[in-house]
N, C-alpha and C positions, 0 to 999 in steps of 0.2 A: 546735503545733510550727511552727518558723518555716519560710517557704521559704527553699530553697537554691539561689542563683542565682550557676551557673558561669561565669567571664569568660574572655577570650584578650586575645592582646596588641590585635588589632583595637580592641576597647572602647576601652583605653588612649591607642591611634596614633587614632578620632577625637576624645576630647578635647583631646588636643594640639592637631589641628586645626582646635582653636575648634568644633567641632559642639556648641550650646548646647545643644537638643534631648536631645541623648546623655548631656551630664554632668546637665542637671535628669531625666531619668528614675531615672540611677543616683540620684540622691540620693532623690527618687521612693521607689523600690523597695528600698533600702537601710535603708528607717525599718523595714517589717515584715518583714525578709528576712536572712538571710545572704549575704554577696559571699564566694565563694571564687574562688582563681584555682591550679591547679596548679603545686607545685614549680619542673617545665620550663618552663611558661609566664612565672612567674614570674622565672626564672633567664634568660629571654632580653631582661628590659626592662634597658635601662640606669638609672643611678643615682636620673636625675630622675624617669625614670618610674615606679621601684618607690617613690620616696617619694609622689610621686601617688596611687599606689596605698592603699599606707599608710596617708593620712591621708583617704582616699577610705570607709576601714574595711575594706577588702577583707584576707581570711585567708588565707595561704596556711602551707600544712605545713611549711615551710620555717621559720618565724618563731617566734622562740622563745616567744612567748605562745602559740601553736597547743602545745607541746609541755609547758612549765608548767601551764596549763592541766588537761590531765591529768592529772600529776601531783600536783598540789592534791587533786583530787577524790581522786584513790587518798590521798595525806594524809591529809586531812580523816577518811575513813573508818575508816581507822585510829587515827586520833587519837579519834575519838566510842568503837569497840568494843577498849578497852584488853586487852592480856593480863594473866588472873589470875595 
């Protein structure tokens, strides 16, 4: 199972400012891991930063592949055990 490794806005605000260190770890850590960041947390980055985020891979509940996701898996199963 993979790890789960929670972010805040801080992570974000020092890649911004250029902190190499910080963004080569995430990426780093990002190969065997999970990146979540919460809903709130996520609702307080401005535009650039949640596409940052985004394309950083980081998940948060908010997004609609977090919620499809789900829903797939409840599909799928339904779809394999049909009713007679």
């Amino acid at each position: 199972m993979p790890r789960l490794i929670a972010l805040d806005k801080s992570v974000i605000d020092q890649i911004n400012a250029g902190n190499v260190g910080v963004a080569n770890s995430l990426q780093r850590l990002s190969r065997g891991s999970k990146l979540r960041m919460s809903a709130e947390c996520f609702s307080q980055l401005n535009e650039a930063e949640q596409r940052l985020a985004t394309d950083l891979g980081v998940d948060h509940p908010n997004s609609d592949s977090h919620y499809l996701a789900n829903l797939r898996q409840r599909g799928h199963s339904r779809l394999r055990y049909p009713r007679a």
